[in-house]
C-alpha positions in Angstrom: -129.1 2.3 69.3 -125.7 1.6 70.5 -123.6 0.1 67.6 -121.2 -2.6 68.6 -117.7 -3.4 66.7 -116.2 -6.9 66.5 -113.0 -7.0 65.2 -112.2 -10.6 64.3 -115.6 -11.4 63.9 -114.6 -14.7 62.0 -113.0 -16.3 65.1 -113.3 -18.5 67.2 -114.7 -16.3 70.1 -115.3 -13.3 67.9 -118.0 -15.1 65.4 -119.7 -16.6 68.8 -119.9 -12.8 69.9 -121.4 -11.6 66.7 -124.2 -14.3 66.7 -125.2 -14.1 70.3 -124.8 -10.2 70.9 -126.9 -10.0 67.6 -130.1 -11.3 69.1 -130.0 -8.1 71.4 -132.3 -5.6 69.5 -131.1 -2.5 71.2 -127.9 -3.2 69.6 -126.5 -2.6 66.4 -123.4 -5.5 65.5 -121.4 -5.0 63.5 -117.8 -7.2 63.0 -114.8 -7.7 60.6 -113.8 -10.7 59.3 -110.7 -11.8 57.6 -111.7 -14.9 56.3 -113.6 -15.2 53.1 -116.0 -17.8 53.8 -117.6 -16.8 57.0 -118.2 -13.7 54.9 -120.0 -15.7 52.1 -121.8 -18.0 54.6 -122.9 -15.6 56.8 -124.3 -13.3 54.0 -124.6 -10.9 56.7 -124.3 -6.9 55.6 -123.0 -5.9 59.2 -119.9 -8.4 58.4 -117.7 -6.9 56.7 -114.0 -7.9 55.1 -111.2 -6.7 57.0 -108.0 -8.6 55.7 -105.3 -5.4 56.5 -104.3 -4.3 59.8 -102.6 -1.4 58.8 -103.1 2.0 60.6 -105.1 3.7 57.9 -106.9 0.2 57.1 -108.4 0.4 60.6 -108.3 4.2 61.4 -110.3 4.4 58.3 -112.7 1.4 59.1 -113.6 3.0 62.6 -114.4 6.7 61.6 -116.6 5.7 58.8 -118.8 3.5 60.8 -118.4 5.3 64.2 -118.9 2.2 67.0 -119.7 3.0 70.6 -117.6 0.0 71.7 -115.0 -2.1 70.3 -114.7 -5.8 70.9 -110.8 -6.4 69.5 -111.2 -10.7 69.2 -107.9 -10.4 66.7 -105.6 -13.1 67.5 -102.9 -15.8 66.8 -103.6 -17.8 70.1 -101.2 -21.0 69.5 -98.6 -20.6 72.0 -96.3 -22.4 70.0 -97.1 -20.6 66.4 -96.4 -17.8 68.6 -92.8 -18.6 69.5 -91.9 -20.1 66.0 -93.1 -16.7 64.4 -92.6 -13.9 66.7 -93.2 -11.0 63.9 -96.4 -12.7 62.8 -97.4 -12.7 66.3 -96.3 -9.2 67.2 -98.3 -8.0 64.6 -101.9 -9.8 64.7 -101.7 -9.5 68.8 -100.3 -6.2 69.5 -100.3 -4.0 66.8 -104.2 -3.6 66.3 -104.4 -2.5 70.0 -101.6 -0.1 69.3 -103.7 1.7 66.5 -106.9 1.0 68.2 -105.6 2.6 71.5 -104.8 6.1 69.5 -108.5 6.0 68.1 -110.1 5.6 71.1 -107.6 7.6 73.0 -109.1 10.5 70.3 -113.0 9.7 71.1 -112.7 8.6 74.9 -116.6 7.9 74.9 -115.9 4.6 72.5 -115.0 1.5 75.0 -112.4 -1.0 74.2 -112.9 -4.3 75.5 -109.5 -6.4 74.7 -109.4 -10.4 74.9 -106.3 -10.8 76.6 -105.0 -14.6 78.5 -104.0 -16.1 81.3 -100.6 -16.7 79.6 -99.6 -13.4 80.5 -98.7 -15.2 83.9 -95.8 -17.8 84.4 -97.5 -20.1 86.1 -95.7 -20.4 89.7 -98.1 -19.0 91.8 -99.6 -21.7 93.8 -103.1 -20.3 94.5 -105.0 -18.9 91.3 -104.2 -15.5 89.8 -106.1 -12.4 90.5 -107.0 -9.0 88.7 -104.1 -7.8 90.9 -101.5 -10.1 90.3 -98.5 -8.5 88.0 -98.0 -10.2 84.9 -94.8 -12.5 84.4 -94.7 -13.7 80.7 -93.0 -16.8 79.6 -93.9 -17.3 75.7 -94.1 -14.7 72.8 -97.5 -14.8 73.0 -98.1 -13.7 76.8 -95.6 -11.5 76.6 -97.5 -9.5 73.1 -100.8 -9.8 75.0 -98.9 -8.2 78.3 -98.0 -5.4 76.2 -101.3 -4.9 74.8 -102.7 -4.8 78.1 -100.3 -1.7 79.2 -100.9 0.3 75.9 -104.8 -0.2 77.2 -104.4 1.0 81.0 -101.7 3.4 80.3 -103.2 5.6 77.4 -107.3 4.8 77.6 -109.7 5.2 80.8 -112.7 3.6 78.9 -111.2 0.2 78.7 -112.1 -3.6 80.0 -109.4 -6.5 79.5 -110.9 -9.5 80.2 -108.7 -12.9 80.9 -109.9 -16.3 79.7 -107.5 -19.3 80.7 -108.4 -21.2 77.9 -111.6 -21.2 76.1 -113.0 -24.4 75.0 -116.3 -25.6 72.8 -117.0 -27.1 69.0 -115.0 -25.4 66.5 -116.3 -24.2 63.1 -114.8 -25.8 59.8 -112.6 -22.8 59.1 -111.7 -22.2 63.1 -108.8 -23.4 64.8 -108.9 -26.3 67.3 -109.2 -25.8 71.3 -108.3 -28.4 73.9 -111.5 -30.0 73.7 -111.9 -30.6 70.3 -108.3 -32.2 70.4 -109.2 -34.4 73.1 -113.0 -35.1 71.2 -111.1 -35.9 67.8 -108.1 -38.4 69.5 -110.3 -40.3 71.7 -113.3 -40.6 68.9 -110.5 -41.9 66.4 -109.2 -44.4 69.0 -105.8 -42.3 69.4 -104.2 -41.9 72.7 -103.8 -38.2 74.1 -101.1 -37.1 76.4 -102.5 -35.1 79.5 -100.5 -33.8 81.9 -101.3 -34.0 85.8 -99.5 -30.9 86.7 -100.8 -28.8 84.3 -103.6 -26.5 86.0 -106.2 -24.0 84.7 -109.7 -23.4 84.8 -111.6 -24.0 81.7 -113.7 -21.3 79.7 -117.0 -22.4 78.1 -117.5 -20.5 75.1 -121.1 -20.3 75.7 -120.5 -18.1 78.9 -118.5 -15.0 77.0 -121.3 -13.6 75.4 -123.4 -13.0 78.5 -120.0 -11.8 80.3 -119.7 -9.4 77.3 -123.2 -8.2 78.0 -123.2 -7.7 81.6 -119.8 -5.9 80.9 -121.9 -3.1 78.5 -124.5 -3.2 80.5 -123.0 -1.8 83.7 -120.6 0.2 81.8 -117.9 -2.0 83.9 -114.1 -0.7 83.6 -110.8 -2.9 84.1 -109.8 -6.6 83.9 -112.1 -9.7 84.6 -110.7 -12.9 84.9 -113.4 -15.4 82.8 -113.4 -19.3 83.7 -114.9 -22.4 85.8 -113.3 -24.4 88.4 -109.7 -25.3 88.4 -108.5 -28.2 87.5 -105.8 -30.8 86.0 -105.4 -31.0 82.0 -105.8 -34.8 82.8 -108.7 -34.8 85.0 -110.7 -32.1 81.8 -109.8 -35.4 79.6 -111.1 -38.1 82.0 -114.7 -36.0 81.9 -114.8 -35.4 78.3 -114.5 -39.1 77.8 -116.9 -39.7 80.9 -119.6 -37.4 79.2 -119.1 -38.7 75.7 -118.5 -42.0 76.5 -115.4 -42.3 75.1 -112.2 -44.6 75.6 -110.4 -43.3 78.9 -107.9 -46.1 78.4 -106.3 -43.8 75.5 -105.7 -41.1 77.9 -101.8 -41.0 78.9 -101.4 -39.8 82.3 -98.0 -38.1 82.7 -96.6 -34.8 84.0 -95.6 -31.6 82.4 -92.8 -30.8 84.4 -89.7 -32.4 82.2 -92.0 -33.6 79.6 -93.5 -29.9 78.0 -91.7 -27.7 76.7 -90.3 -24.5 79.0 -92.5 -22.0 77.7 -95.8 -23.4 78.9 -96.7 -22.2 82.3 -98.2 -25.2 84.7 -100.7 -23.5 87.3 -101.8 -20.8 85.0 -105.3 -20.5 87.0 -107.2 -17.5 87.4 -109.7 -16.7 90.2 -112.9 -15.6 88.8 -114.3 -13.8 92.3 -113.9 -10.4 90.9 -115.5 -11.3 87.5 -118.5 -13.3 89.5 -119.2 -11.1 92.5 -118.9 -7.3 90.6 -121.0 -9.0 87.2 -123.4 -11.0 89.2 -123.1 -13.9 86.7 -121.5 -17.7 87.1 -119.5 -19.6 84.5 -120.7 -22.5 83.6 -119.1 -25.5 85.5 -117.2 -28.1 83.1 -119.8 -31.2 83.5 -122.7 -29.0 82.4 -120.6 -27.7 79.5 -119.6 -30.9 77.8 -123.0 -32.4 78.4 -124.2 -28.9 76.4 -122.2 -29.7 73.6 -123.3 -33.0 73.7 -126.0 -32.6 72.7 -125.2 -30.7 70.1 -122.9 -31.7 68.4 -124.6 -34.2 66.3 -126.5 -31.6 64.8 -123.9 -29.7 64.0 -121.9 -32.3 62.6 -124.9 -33.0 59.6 -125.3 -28.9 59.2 -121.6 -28.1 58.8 -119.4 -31.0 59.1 -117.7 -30.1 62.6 -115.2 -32.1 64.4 
C-alpha cells in the first residue's frame, strides 16, 4: 500500500487533498495539521498535529511514519501578509522544503511534490507562462516559493512542483478566503468590489487538484506542471460569479491595476496549462462549470458548517 504524506493537511488545498485522495483504497493518507480544530472535527487517526516546523520536529515526523510521497501544502499564501512579515514568510514557505529536501535527498525513492505559484513570475510577459519560462519574482512571497523551487531541482531527482495561478472554491470556517469567496461575500452583502481589467490569470478550481495529484502518482510524473483554466480578466471572473449566482453586477467597480494596485502584484501572471493537459491527459475544469458546481453546493454547506 503506498502511504501518502500531507503536510498542511488543515489547509485550504491540503484538507481538500486529504479528503479526496482518501477515497483511493490502495492508498494509505496520512496529513499534518496545525490547526486544532480540523484535528478535533475530523477525528481522523491518520491526521495528526503538527504545530513545529523545526528540523528535528519534521525529520522526526518523517522517519517514524516512513511516506512514499510527500505532498508539502505548507503555506502563508497572502501576498501582502507576505511583504508585511517577511521572516514569518521565509519560514512557513521555505524553510520546510529546506528540511524536507535533505530527507528526501537521504531516501531518493520518497517523491516530493511542492505547491509552488504563479507569483514566482513578474507578470510582463504578454503570452501565458510556460514550464520553461525563468522565474522573475516581484513580492516576498514569489520570491520564497522561487527559492523553494531551486532547493527541489537542484538537490532532489524525485520531485514534481506544480504551479496553480490562483486557486479558487468555498472556504472552510477556519480557512483563509480566496478570490471567489471575496467576491461571493461583497456582492451577497450588497458591497461594491473593485476588479481590475488588467489584471490577468487563469483561475484554479479546487476540485481539479486532487485528480491532478492522482494522475501525477499514478504515472510517476517528474518536474513542474502549471495547474488552471482559461485566462481571463479579474473583472470579467467577477461579472460570471455574479452571472451564476445571480448577484448584483452593478457593485462591481471596473478599474485598472496599473496605477491603482500596489507595485508588487504582477498583472498577466497567466500560466499555460499545455504541458500539464497534454503529458497528464486530464482538463481543468472551465470557470462557468466551476461556479455553477459550487452553486449548488453551497447551500448545503452553509447549514452543515456555516461557510461563507
Amino acid at each position: 500500500m503506498k502511504k501518502v504524506l500531507i503536510l498542511g493537511a488543515s489547509g485550504f488545498i491540503g484538507f481538500h487533498l486529504f479528503q479526496e485522495l482518501r477515497k483511493i483504497k490502495s492508498w494509505q493518507i496520512l496529513g499534518t495539521s496545525n490547526s486544532t480544530p480540523v484535528y478535533t472535527l475530523a477525528g481522523l487517526s491518520t491526521l495528526f498535529p503538527l504545530m513545529d516546523l523545526s528540523f528535528l520536529s519534521l525529520i522526526g515526523f518523517l522517519k517514524k511514519n516512513k511516506p512514499d510521497i510527500i505532498i508539502n501544502c505548507i503555506a502563508l499564501s497572502s501576498v501582502d501578509a507576505c511583504e508585511l512579515d517577511h521572516l514569518q514568510c521565509s519560514t512557513i514557505n521555505l524553510a520546510p522544503t529546506r528540511v524536507l529536501a535533505e530527507y528526501c535527498s537521504s531516501f531518493p525513492q520518497v517523491k516530493y511534490i511542492f505547491f509552488s505559484s504563479s507569483q514566482v513570475f513578474d507578470g510582463k510577459k504578454n503570452n501565458p507562462y510556460t514550464e520553461n519560462d525563468p522565474p522573475s519574482p516581484i513580492n516576498h512571497y514569489g520570491s520564497c516559493k522561487y527559492e523553494a523551487e531551486k532547493i527541489i531541482y537542484t538537490h532532489l531527482k524525485n520531485f514534481v512542483i506544480i504551479r496553480p495561478s490562483f486557486v479558487y472554491g468555498i472556504p472552510l470556517p477556519w480557512q483563509h478566503g480566496n478570490l471567489f469567496h471575496h467576491i461571493y461575500k461583497a456582492l451577497l452583502l450588497g458591497k461594491e468590489f473593485v476588479a481590475y481589467t488588467d489584471m490577468l490569470r487563469n483561475p484554479c478550481f479546487l476540485g481539479d487538484l486532487a485528480p491532478l495529484v492522482e494522475a501525477i502518482i499514478k504515472h510517476d510524473e517528474r518536474g513542474i506542471f502549471h495547474a488552471g483554466g482559461e485566462v481571463m480578466s479579474v473583472y470579467d471572473f467577477a461579472l460570471e460569479v455574479a452571472r451564476i449566482f445571480e448577484l448584483n453586477k452593478e457593485k462591481i467597480i471596473l478599474k485598472e491595476a496599473r496605477g491603482n494596485e500596489v507595485h508588487y502584484k504582477p498583472l498577466h501572471n497567466a500560466l499555460s496549462t499545455l504541458r500539464t493537459r497534454e503529458q497528464l491527459e486530464i482538463s481543468f475544469t472551465p470557470v462557468h462549470t466551476a461556479l455553477q458546481k459550487l452553486k449548488e453546493n453551497l447551500f448545503l454547506q452553509r447549514e452543515s458548517r456555516g461557510v461563507l
